[in-house]
C-alpha positions in Angstrom: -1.1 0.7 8.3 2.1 -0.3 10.2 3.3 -3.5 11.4 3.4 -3.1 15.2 2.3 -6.0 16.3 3.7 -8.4 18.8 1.7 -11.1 17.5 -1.1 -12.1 16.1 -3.0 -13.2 18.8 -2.8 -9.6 20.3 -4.0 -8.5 16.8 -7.3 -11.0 16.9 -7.5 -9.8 20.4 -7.7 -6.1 20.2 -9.4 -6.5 16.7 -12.9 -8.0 18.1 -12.7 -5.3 20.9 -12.5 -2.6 18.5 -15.4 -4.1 16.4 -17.0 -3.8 19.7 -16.4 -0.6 20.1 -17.2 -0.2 16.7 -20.9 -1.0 16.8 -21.7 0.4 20.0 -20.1 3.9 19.1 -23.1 5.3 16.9 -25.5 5.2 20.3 -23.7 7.3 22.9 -26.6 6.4 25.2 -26.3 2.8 24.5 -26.0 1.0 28.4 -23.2 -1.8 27.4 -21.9 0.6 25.9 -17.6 1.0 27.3 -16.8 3.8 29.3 -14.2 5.0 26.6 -16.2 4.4 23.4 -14.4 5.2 20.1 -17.0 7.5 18.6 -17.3 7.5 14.9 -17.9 11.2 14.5 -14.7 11.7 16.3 -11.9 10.4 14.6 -9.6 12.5 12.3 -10.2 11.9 8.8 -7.1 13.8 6.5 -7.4 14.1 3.1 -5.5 15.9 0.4 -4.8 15.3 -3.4 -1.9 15.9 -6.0 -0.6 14.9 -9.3 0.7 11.6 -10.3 3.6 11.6 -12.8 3.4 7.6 -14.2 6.1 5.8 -15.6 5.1 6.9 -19.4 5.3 10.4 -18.3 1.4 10.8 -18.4 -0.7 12.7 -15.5 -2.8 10.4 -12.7 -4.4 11.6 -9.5 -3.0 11.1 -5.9 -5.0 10.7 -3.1 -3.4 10.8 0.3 -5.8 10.1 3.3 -5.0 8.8 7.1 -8.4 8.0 9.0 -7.5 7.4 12.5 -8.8 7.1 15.9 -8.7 10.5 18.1 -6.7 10.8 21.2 -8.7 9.7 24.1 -9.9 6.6 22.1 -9.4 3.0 22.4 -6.1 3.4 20.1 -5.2 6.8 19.3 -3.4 6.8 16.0 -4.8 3.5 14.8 -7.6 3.2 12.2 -10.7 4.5 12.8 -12.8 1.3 11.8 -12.4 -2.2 10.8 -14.8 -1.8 8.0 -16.0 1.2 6.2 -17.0 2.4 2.9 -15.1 5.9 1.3 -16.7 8.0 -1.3 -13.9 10.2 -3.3 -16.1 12.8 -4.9 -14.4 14.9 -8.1 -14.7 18.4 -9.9 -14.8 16.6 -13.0 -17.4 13.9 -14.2 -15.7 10.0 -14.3 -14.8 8.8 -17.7 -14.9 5.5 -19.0 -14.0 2.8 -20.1 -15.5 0.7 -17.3 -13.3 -1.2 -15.4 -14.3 -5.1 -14.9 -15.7 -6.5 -11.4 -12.7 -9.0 -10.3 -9.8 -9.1 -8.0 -10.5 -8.0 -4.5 -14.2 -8.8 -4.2 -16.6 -9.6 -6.7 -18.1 -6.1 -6.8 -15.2 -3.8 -7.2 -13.4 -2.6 -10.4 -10.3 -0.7 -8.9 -7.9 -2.7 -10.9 -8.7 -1.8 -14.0 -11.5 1.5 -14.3 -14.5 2.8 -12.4 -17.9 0.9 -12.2 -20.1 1.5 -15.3 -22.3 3.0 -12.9 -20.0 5.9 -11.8 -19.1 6.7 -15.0 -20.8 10.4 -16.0 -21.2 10.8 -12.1 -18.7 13.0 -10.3 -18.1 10.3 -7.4 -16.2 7.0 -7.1 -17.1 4.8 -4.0 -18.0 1.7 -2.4 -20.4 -0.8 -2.3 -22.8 -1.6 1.4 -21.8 -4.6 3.3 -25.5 -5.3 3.7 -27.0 -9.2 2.9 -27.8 -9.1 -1.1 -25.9 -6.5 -2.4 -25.0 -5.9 -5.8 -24.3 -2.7 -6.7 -20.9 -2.6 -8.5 -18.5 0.2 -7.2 -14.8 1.1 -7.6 -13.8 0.2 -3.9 -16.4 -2.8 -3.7 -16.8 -4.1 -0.5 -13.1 -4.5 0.2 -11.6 -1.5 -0.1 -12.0 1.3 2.8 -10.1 3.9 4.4 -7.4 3.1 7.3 -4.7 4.5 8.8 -2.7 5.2 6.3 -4.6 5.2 2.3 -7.8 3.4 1.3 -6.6 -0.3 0.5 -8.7 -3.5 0.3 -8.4 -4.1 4.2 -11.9 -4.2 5.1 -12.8 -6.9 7.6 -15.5 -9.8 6.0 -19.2 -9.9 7.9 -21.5 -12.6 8.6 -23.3 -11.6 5.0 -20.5 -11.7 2.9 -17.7 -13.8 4.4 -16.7 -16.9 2.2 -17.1 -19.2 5.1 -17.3 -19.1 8.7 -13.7 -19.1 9.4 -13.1 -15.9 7.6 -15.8 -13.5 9.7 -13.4 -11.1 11.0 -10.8 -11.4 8.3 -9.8 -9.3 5.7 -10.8 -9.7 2.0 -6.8 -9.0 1.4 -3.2 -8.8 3.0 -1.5 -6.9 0.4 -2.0 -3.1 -0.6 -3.2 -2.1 -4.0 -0.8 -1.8 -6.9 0.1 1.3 -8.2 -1.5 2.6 -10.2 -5.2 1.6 -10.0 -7.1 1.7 -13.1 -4.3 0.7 -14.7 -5.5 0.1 -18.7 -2.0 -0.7 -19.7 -2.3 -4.3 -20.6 0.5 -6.4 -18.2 2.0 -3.0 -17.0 5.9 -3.6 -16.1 5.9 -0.4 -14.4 3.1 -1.5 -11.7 4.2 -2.4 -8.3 2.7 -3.0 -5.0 3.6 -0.4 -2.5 5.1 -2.4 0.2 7.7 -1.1 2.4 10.6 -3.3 3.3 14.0 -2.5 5.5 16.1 -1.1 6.0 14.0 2.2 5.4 10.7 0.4 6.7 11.8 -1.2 10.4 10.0 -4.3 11.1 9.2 -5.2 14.6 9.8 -8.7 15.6 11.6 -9.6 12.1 15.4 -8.7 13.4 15.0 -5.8 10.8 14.7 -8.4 8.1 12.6 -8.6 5.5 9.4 -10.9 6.5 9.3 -13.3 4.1 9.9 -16.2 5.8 9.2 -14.7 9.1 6.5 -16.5 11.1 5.6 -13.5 13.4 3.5 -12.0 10.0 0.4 -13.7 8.0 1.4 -15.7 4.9 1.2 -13.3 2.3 2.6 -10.1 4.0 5.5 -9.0 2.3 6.4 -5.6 4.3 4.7 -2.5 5.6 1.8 -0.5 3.4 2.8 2.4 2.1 -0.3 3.8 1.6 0.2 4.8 -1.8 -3.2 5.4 -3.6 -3.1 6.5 -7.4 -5.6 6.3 -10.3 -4.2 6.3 -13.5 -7.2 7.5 -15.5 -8.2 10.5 -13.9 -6.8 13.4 -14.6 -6.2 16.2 -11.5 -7.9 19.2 -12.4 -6.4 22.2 -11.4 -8.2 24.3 -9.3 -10.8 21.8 -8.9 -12.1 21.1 -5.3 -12.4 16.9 -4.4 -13.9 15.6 -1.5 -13.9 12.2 1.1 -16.9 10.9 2.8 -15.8 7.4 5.1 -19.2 5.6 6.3 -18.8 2.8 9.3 -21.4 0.3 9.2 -22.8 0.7 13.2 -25.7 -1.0 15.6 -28.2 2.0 14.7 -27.8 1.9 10.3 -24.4 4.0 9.4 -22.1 6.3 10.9 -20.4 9.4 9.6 -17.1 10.5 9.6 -17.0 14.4 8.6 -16.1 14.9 5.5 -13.3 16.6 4.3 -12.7 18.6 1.4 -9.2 19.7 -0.4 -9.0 22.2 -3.5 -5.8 21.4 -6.1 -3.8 24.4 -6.7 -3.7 25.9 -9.8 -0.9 24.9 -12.7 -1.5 21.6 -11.3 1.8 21.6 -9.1 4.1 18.4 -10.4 6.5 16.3 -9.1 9.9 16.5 -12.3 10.5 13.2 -14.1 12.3 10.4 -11.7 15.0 7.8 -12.9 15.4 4.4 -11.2 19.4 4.2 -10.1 21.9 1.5 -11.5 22.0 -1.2 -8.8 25.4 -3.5 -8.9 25.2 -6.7 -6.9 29.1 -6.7 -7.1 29.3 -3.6 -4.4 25.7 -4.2 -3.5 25.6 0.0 -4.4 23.8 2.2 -6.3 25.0 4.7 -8.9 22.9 7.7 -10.7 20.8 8.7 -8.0 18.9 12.1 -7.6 15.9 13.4 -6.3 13.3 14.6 -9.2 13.0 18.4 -9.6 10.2 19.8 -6.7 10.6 16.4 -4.5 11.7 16.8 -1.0 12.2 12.8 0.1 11.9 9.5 -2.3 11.5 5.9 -1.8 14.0 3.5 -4.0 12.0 0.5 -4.2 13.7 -2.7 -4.5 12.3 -6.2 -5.4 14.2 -9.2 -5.2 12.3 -11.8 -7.6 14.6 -14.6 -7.3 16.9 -16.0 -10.5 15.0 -16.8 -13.7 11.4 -15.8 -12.4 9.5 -16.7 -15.2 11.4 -20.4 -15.5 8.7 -22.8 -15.6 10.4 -24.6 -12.9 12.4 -21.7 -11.1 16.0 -22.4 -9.5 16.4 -21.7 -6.0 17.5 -18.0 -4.9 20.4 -18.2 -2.0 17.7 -16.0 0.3 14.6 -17.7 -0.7 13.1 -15.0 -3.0 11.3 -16.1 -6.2 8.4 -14.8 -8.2 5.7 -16.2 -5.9 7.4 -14.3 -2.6 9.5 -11.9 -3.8 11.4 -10.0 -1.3 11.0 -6.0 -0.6 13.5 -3.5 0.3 13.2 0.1 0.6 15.6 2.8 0.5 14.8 6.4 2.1 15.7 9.8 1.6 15.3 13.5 1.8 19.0 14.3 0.6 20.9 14.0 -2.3 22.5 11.0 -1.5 21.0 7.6 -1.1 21.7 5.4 2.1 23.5 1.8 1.9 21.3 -1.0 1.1 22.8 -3.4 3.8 24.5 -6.5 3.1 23.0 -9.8 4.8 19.1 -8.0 5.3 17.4 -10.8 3.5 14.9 -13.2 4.8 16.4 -14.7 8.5 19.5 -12.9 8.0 20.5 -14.5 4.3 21.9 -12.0 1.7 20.1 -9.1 0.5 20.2 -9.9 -3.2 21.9 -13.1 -4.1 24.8 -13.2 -6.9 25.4 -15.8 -9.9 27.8 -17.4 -7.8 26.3 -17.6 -4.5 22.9 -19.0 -6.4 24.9 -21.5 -7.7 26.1 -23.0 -4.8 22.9 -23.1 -3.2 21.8 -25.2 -6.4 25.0 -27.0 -7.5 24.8 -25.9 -10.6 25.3 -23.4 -13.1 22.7 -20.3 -11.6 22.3 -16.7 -12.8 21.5 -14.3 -9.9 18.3 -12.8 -8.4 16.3 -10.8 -10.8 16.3 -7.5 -9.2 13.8 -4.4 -10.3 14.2 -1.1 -8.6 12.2 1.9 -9.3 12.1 5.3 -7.6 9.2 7.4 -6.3 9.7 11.2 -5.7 7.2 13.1 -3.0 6.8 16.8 -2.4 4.7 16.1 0.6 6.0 13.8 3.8 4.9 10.6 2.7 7.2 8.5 5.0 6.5 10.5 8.0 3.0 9.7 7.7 4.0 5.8 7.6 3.7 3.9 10.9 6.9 1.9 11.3 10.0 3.8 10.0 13.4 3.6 11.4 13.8 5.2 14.8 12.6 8.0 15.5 10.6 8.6 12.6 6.6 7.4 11.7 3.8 8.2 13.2 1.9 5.5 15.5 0.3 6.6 18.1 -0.3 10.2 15.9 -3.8 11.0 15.1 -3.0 13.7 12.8 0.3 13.3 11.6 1.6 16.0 8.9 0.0 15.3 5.2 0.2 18.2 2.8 3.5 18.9 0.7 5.3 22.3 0.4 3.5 22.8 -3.0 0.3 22.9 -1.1 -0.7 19.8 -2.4 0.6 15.9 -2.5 2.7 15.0 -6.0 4.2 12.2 -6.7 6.0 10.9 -9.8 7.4 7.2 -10.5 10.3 6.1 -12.2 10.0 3.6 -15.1 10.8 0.1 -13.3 14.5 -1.1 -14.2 14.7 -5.0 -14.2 18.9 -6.3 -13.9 20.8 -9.8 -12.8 24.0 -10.7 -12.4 24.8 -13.0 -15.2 27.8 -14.1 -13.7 31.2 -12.2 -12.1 29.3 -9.7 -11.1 28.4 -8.4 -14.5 24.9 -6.8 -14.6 22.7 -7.6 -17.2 19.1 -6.2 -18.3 16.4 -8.4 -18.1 12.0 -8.1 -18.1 10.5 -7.1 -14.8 8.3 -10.0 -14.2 4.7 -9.0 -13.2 4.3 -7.4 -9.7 2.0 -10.1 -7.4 -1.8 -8.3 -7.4 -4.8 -9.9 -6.9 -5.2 -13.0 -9.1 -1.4 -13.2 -9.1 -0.8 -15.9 -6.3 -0.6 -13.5 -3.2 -2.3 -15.3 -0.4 -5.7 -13.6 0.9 -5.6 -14.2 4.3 -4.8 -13.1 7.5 -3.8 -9.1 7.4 -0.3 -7.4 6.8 0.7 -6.5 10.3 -2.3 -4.4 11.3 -1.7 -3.3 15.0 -4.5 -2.5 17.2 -7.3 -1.5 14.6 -6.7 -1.3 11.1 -3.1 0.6 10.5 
């Protein structure tokens, strides 16, 4: 999911036509149908998995997908549906505990386990968009497969929107956390996987983070990553996991192919990662490396504001606080990580704000922004699969851009999150990563996060 958009009035635009397309692709024969109908059976489903290295140094599962439209279609490169409904089938049989239904729709558990009803089964999955559903599933009725990862982007119907309004909608702007079926009980270490600049290049932003940014849907906070990972599954090696995405159509459901992707033996593993030392005094970082196996990381950067959990918080010089915290995102496949730029805050403010310039925004005594950073290591291509990197790099318009790491599989392994302020002068001082902002943690649900053409 990128954020090439113009504005959202092209987005509402192109969306309905694609829903058009959408229910008239299962009947080739259909006569209203358009003479370039994006057929369901044809877009390009990819799927691989990997290993997960968490924060406490304990083994998830990574699932890397990109379901897009095929050349020829309406959109090539974009999302193959508005609305769809994945089934991630497993080697292994699901183990509990069940997760609870709440957060992204009232019938999915991804936050926190698999539905009671998977558990024993060898298949995870989603729940029908049909009137009167109740069946309780991981994904829900929210969560499908796009563009880039299966996130909680699926558009509301007629039988389950809230209201009129919000037919057409999606049930939610931002991605999932990381990690789903997270059981660690108000997990620092979570985060949501949004991009930011200068890595993630924002169109119609000035390269500037969006907060703040009128051209983007309250709630966006920079591009999707894509970054699926369960923390409660274990990969098994050598085991064989599948993908099945289903797109509600006018004659019952349409198929996507499935795909199939076998985990090599060992399991292959991305080597511990460390989160570098950030100093707001030469806005630099120290103590950077790439984790043993990873070819390319992200350095993820948050911007929470000064004294995020204050029950009355001061004002932050760029307009950051805990309830619209501001994303950056650092890239590289080097040794060496690039500069995080000066002045890339929200309309051009400063990118992380010191004691003293917090203080004169407030007149008064103010400690600077709370800022956590955390690194993720890859071993597969993870940003050239994104949509909107800097130029040059991404891959919209790409139906089948390149997925699978050079261990023959997709790894990944997160750093511990590292939480620090400047307490004044410039010295940096530890503080407690506040919360990252999931469901149920004050991020808006409405409109969606930049979604071109079709979901991205």
């Amino acid at each position: 999911m990128g954020l090439a958009i113009n504005s959202m009035k092209r987005l509402i635009l192109t969306g309905a036509i694609a829903l058009a397309l959408t229910a008239c692709s299962a009947n080739p024969n259909n006569p209203i149908a358009p003479t370039n109908p994006a057929v369901i059976q044809n877009n390009v489903l990819q799927f691989a998995v990997g290993t997960a290295r968490l924060p406490n140094g304990t083994l998830g599962l990574n699932v890397v997908t990109t379901y897009r439209q095929p050349a020829g279609a309406f959109a090539p490169g974009d999302s193959g549906a508005l609305v769809d409904t994945p089934t991630l089938t497993l080697p292994a049989p699901v183990a509990g505990p069940a997760g609870t239904a709440t957060g992204y729709d009232a019938l999915s558990t991804v936050l926190t386990g698999p539905a009671a009803g998977e558990i024993g089964t060898t298949s995870i999955g989603g729940s029908s968009q049909a009137t009167g559903t109740t069946t309780v599933t991981t994904f829900g009725q929210s969560g499908g497969a796009f563009g880039l990862g299966i996130e909680p982007f699926n558009s509301y119907g007629p039988a389950n929107a809230p209201s009129f309004s919000q037919i057409g909608t999606p049930f939610q702007v931002a991605p999932y956390p990381v990690p789903l079926y997270d059981q660690t009980a108000s997990d620092p270490n979570q985060f949501v996987p949004w991009g930011g600049p200068p890595a993630f290049v924002l169109p119609n932003s000035n390269g500037d983070s969006v907060v703040g940014n009128s051209n983007y849907p309250s709630g966006t906070a920079g591009v999707s990553e894509g970054i699926d990972v369960f923390a409660s599954i274990a990969p098994v090696a050598g085991g064989t996991y599948g993908l099945s995405v289903s797109v509600p159509a006018n004659t019952g459901t349409a198929t996507s192919p499935p795909q199939s992707f076998t985990l090599p033996a060992g399991p292959p593993t991305v080597g511990p990662a460390t989160a570098p030392s950030y100093s707001v005094t030469t806005n630099s970082f120290t103590g950077f490396s790439l984790p043993a196996q990873a070819s390319e990381a992200y350095v993820q950067v948050v911007d929470y504001g000064p004294n995020p959990t204050a029950t009355t918080q001061p004002a932050s010089c760029n307009g950051s606080s805990a309830a619209h915290p501001v994303y950056y995102t650092l890239w590289t496949n080097t040794p060496t990580l690039p500069t995080l730029p000066a002045a890339q805050g929200p309309n051009g403010t400063p990118t992380i704000c010191s004691a003293a310039q917090n203080t004169a925004t407030n007149s008064a005594a103010t400690p600077g922004d709370d800022v956590v950073v955390q690194e993720v290591g890859f071993d597969y291509p993870a940003y050239e699969m994104s949509y909107t990197g800097v130029p040059g790099t991404g891959s919209a318009g790409t139906p089948n851009p390149p997925y699978v790491g050079g261990q023959k599989s997709d790894d990944l392994s997160i750093s511990p999150a590292v939480c620090t302020y400047d307490s004044g002068g410039g010295v940096m001082a530890s503080c407690t990563a506040p919360l990252p902002l999931a469901v149920g943690r004050g991020l808006p649900s409405v409109g969606r996060p930049g979604q071109p053409t079709v979901h991205r």
